[in-house]
Each structure stands twice: as C-alpha cells, then as structure tokens.
N, C-alpha and C positions, 0 to 999 in steps of 0.2 A: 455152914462149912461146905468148900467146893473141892472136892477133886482134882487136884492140879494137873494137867496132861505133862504125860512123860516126855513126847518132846521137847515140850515150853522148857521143861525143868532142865532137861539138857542142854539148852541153848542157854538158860539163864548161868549154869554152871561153864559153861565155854566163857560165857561173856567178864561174870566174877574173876576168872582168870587171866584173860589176856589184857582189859581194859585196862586194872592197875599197871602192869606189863609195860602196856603202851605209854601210862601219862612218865611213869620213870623214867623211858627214853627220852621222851620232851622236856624232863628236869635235866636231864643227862645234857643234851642237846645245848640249854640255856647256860648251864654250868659251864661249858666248851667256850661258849660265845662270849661268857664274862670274862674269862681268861686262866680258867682252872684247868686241871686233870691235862695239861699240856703233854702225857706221853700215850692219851688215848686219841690225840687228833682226828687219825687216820680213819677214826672207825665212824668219825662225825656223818658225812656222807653216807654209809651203809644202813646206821643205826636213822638219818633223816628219812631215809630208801623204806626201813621197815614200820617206822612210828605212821610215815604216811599213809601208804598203803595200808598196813594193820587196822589204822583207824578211822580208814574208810569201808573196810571190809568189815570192822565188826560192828561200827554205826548202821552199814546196812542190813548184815544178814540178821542183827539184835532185833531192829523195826521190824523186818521181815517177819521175823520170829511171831513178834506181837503183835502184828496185823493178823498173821495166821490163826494165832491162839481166840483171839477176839471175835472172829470170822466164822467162828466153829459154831457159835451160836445161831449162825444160819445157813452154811454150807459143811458142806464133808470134804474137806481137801482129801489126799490119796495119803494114806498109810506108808505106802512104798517110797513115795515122792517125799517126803518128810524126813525117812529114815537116809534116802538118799542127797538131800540136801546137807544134813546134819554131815555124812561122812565125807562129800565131796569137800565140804570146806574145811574138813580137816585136814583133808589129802592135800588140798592148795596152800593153807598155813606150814604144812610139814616143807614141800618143796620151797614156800618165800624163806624160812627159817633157815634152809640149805645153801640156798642161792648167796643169801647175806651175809652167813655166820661161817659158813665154809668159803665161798666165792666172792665175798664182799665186794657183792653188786651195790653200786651205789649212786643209778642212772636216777630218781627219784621215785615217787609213786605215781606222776604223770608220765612216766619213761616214753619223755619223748624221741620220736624219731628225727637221726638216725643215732642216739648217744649209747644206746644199749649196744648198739653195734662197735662203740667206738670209742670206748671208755677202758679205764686201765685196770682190767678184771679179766679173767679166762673166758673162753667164749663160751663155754658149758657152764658157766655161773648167770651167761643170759639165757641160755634156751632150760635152764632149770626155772628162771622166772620168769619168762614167758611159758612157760607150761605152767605154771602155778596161774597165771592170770587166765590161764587156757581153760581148765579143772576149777576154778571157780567161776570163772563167766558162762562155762554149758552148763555148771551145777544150778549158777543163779536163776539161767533163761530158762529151765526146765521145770526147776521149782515155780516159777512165775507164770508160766505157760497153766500151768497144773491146775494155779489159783485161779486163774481167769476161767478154765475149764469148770470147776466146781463153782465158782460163781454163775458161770454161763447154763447151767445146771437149773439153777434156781430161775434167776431174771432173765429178760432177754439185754440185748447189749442197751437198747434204748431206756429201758427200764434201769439197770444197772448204773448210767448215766444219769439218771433225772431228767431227759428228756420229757416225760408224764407234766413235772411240776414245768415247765417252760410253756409247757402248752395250756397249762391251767386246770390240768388232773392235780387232785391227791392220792390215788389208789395206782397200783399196788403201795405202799407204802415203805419208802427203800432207807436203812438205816445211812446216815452222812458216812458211816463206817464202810458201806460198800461202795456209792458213790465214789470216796475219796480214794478208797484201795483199788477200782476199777482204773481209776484215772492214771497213778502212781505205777499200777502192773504195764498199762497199754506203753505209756514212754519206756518201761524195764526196759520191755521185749525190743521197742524200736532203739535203744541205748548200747545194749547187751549185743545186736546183730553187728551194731557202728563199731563196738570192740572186736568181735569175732573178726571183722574184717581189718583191725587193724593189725591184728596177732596175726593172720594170716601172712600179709605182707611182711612182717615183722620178722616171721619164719624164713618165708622168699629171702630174706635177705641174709640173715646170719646163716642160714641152712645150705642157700643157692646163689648168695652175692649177687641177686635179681633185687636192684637197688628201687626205692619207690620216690614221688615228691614229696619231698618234702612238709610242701605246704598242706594235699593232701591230707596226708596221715596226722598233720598238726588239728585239724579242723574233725575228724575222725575221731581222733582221741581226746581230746578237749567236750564232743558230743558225747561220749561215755564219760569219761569223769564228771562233768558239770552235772548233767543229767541223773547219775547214780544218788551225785552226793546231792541234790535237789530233791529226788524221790526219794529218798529214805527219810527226809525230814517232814516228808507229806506224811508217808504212812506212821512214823511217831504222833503227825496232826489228829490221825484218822481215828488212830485206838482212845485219846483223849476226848473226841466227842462222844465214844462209844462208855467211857469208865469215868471223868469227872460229874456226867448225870446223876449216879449209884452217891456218890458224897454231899451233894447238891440238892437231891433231894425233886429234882424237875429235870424235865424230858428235856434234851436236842434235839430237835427232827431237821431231817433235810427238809428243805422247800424254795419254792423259784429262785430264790436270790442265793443258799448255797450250790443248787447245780449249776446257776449261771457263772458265780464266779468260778467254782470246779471245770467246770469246761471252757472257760474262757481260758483258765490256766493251763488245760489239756492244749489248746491250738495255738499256745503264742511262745509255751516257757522251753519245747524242743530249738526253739532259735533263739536264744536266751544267750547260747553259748557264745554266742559270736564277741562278747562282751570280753573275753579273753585274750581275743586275737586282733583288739585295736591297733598294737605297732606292727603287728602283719599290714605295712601299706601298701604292698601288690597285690594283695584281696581286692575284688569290686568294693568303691566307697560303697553302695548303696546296702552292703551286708554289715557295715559297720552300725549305719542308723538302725537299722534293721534290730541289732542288738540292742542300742542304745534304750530302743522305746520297745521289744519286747519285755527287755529287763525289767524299765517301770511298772507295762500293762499286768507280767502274770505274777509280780508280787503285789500289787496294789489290792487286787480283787479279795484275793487267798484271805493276805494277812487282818486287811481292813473286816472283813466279814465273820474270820475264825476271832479274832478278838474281843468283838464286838462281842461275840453272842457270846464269848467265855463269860465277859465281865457282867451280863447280864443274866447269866444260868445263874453267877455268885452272888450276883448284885439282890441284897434280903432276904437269901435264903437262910434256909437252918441248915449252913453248911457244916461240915463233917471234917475237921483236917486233919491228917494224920497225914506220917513220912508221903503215904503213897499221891495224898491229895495235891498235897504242896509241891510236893517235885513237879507234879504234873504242872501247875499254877505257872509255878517260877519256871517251867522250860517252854511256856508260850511266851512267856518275857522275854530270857535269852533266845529263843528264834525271833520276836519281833526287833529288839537292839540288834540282833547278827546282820536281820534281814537289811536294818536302815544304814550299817556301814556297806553294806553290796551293795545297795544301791546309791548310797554315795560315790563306790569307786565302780562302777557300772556308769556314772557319767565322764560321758567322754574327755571334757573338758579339765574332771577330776581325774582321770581316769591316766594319762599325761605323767604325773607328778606321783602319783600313788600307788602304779602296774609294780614296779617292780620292789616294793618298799614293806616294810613289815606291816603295814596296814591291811593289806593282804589277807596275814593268817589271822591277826586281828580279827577281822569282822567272821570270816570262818572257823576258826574256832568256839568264835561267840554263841554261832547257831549251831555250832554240833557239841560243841561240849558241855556248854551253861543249858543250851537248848533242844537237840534232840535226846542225847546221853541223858541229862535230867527227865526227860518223857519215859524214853526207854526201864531207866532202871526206877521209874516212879510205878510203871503200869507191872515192873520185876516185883517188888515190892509190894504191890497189889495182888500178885497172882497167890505168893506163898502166904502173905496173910490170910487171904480167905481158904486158903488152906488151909491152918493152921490154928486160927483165930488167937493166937498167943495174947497174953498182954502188953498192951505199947505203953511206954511211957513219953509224953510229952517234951518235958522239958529234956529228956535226951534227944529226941528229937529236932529241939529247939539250936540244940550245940551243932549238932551233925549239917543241919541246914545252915545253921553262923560261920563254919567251918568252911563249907561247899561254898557260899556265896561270897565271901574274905577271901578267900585262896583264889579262889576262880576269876572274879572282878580285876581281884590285885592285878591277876597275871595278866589279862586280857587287856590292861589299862596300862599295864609296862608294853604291852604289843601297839595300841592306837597309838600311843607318844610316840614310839619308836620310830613307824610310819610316817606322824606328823614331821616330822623331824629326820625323812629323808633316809631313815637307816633301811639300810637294804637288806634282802631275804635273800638265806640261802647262804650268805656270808657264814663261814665257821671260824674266821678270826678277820679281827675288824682292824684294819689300818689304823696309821694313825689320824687320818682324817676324819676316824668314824670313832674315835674310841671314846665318844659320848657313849655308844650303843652298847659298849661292853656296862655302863651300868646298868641301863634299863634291862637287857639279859638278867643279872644277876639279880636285881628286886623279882625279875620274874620267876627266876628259878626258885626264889621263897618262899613267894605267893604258891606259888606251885608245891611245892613240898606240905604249905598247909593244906589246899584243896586234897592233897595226896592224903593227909592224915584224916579228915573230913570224909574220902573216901571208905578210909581200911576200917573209920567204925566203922560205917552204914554198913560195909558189906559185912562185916561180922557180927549185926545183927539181922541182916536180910540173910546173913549165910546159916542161921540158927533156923531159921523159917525155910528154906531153900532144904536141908537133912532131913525135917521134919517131913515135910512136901513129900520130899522125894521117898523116905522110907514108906510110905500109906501107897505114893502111886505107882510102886515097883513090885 
C-alpha cells in the first residue's frame, strides 16, 4: 500500500468534478444541433466558449497533475509551486465560469483575434476572460518552470534528454518518464510565452484600442493552443511508460531509438501548428509545407515507437488488468486513431475539404477523450488503488469499459460521418441544406449520454478509493 500525495488527490478530486461538468455541455451542445431545447439557443456559443476551453484546461492541468505525481519518484518538485498551481486554476475556472455564465462570452476557446473584442457581450465579460486565460497561463508557465528546475536538479539537460543514449552511452540511466516530461515542459514554457504575448496584445486592445494584425496573433494563438493541447497528450504518453511496467510485469527503458524519436518530436512538432492556418493564403507558401511534413515527421516517430514497445511490454507477459491497466491500454489506441484522423486532415490536399467540417473535432476528441482522458483517469485510478488496495471486481469493470468504449466510439463515429459528409463545425442550428447533420448530432448526443453513464460509475467507484486516499493522506 502507497500513500497517495495530497496534491495528486486534489487534483484528482478537481478533475472528478469538472470533467463530467464538461462532457454534459457537449451533450447539451449536440442536443441544440439536433433540434431540441430550442429556447436555450442563445447559450449554445457560451456554453461551446466553456466546454472548449474547460476541456483543454482540465486535459492539461489533469496530465500535468500526473506527470508530477510520477516524477516524485525521482525529483522534489517545490511544495509551494504545487499548492500554487492547485489555487491559481482555480482562481482562472472561477473568472472563465464569470465571464460565461454572467457575461456570456461566447468568442470560443481559440478566442481568436479580433472576436473577443467584437462580439455581442459587455466588454468586462472579455477582460474577465482574458484574465482568466491570464491566471492560468502564469500559473501554468510557473508550475512548469518549477518541474524543469527540480528535474534540472537531478540530470543535466543533456542527460534529461537522452542525448547519453544517441551517443552510445547507457549511464546515467534516465527513466522515458523524464525524457518525455523534459520534452513536453521545454515546448510548455516556449507555448505559454506565444500565449502571454497574445493576451498582452489582447489587452492593448480592449483596454487601449491599440489594434494588432491580425494575422499575427492568429499564428500566436494557434502556437499555444496546438501546442498545449499536443503536450499534454505527451505527458498522459510519459506516466504510461512509467505505470503500465508495474501491470506487465517488465521494464521500459529509454534507449537510442526513444530519445531519438523524443527529440525528433521536440524540434519539428513547435511548427506543427502551421497545419491550422492553410486557408490563411497571404502566409508565405513555404510555412504551409512546412506544416504539412512537420505534421507527418513529429507524429510518425512518437506514435510508431510508443506503440510499438506498448504491444511488446504486453505482448506474453503475465499481464495484470485491472480498470487502471486497461484505460491506460485503450488510451494509446484512442491517441493513435485520434492521431491518424490529424494526420489525415493535416494533409493539405485533405485538408481543403475537411478545415472547416466536423471532422475536425472528430479526430480531436478522439485523442483527448477516448485517449488522453482514458490515460489520465487510468493512471487516477492507479493512484488511489494502491492506496487503498480495496477489492476490484472484474466483470464490473468489464461493463464500465463496454460502456466508456460504446458511448465514446458511438459519438466520435457520429462526428467522422458528419465531417465526411461536409457538415460543418460550430453551426448551432443547421439549415436546411445541412439538416442531414441535425441527425448525426442526435445519434451523437446518445452515444454521449451512454459514455456519460460509463463515466458516473467509474467515477463512483474510483470516488470510493479517492475518500479513502484522501482520509489516510490528510
């Protein structure tokens, strides 16, 4: 039995609550788009404003969470920097929940520029969520600064990277766990700064009508969003080579070929983003290719290598499966499908036909919900178990995963159609040209209410272990 650290346990308890929070807006959301709750319209936009951002802020500060906790077994991150991470993103959920639910901000959770400025909402309902972006982007860069400090503690940077095994060292011997969370922190900080200056400008302008380009702050902000929601799905990667060994029964180690791909994807997947900004055609072509085959190069490496050695850690062993194993299992699946519809609509030529179309949240959803979110609350369910050591029962187990992968698939399969088939994103009520789309919406909001149900056990049995946890480490 292990001691569960107290702030794991409070971040696990943040995450138990807003997560479900979130998927019910995205029911909410789909229910709109099929043609129901016609006198909640208006709130369609606000409530897309919070589901998006919510669920990029708790997919990363969740990872976060569990990069940290995992991490512990070889550095000391700061005490203070933990308890302040913990409160600042509480402080930024309190002002996004203001901004929406009072101010019904409804620019998106890319708020791009110049909409926040010029959208039909009080102009204190943006500089409320532009301070919440504000409050959590210096909480994030601080906490991440922090990690890399207490890593830097231990290894040096070259070591910390795998540089050793490139060369044809095995010594010191650096877990894939820091390797991959070195890599993941270095893009934070260069992400997190690309944000700080977009908020800046952002301010300049609703503050001091000190107007910026456009194009700019498009390419600005797209480098933190892409970027964010890309790292956090690494360090979900990172705690899984460090906690599916423990089930498996055999080591993972880093060696030449994971720091080569790690660092391949360090120096190609920052200009990744550009993947975004295809019908931006006054961009230099040469930054559009540039996307195109970063795109390919730094998911090729990752996913082909991290999979590889999953199937092979599993492949005859006397594996161990329990909720915690399997989630983890099945959320390399869902990141590698999520990753092969990105890279489908990452080519240019797809890219065309599929930018502005449900295909879109399709293939991202795929890897954050089927695939990081199943890491996340796999490695959640890990932690309080071995706290706890309760009894599992299998075949409940077995329903809660039938439940999770039915619901989830369903709805994700209503989103690729949708896409194939031209229906467009962002729509809250679909013409009558489109009003194919209004049923694929509604199969999805189905699919979705079962994944929702699949949810609320797991968490009521990971929330039995979570009390327990938490009562021993308080």
């Amino acid at each position: 039995m292990r001691k569960a650290n107290t702030h794991t346990l409070y971040w696990i308890g943040i995450t138990l609550v807003l997560f479900p929070i979130l998927v019910v807006l995205g029911i909410y959301m789909r229910t709109v788009q099929f043609g129901q709750l016609p006198a909640t319209q208006s709130w369609f936009y606000p409530m897309m404003t919070l589901h998006g951002l919510g669920m990029v802020g708790v997919c990363y500060a969740a990872s976060m969470a569990c990069a940290v906790d995992a991490l512990r077994r070889y550095i000391e991150p700061s005490g203070a920097i933990s308890w302040l991470a913990l409160a600042g993103t509480v402080a930024g959920v309190v002002l996004l929940l203001v901004s929406v639910f009072l101010g019904k901000f409804a620019a998106g959770w890319y708020f791009l520029y110049p909409l926040p400025m010029r959208g039909n909402w009080p102009a204190w309902s943006t500089v409320m969520f532009l301070s919440a972006i504000t409050v959590l982007g210096a909480t994030w860069l601080i906490w991440s600064v922090d990690m890399l400090r207490a890593i830097a503690r231990r290894y040096s940077l070259s070591e910390a990277l795998g540089w050793h095994y490139l060369a044809g060292r095995t010594e010191p011997e650096v877990p894939p766990l820091v390797l991959i969370t070195t890599v993941s922190l270095i893009a934070c900080v260069a992400c997190l700064v690309a944000g700080v200056i977009a908020l800046a400008l952002s301010f300049a302008d609703v503050l001091g009508g000190v107007r910026s380009d456009a194009l700019l702050m498009k390419n600005l902000t797209f480098f933190f969003g892409h970027v964010l929601v890309n790292l956090s799905m690494y360090l979900g990667l990172a705690v899984t080579y460090e906690v599916l060994p423990e089930y498996a029964g055999r080591p993972w180690k880093a060696n030449k070929i994971v720091a080569l791909s790690w660092n391949t994807v360090l120096v190609v997947f920052l200009a990744a983003y550009f993947h975004h900004l295809y019908m931006d055609f006054v961009q230099p072509v040469v930054v559009q290719y540039i996307g195109q085959v970063a795109s390919y190069i730094s998911s090729i490496p990752a996913a082909v290598v991290t999979l590889f050695g999953a199937l092979m850690l599993v492949y005859r062993s006397k594996m161990r499966w329990n909720l915690a194993s399997i989630l983890l299992f099945v959320g390399l699946a869902g990141w590698a499908i999520g990753g092969g519809g990105a890279g489908i609509d990452s080519t240019i030529l797809v890219n065309m036909k599929f930018h502005n179309t449900l295909w879109v949240p399709a293939h991202f959803h795929t890897y954050m919900l089927m695939g990081l979110m199943l890491l996340v609350t796999g490695y959640f369910y890990h932690c309080c178990q071995a706290a706890t050591e309760l009894p599992e029962k299998p075949s409940f187990h077995n329903l809660v995963i039938l439940l999770l992968m039915v619901g989830g698939y369903g709805m994700l399969f209503m989103f690729y159609l949708s896409g194939a088939a031209s229906i467009p994103r962002r729509f809250a009520v679909y013409p009558a040209e489109l009003a194919h789309g209004a049923g694929y919406a509604g199969l999805g909001a189905l699919f979705a209410a079962l994944f929702l149900v699949g949810l609320i056990v797991f968490f009521v049995e990971i929330g039995k272990r979570w009390i327990r946890a938490f009562r021993v480490a308080v």
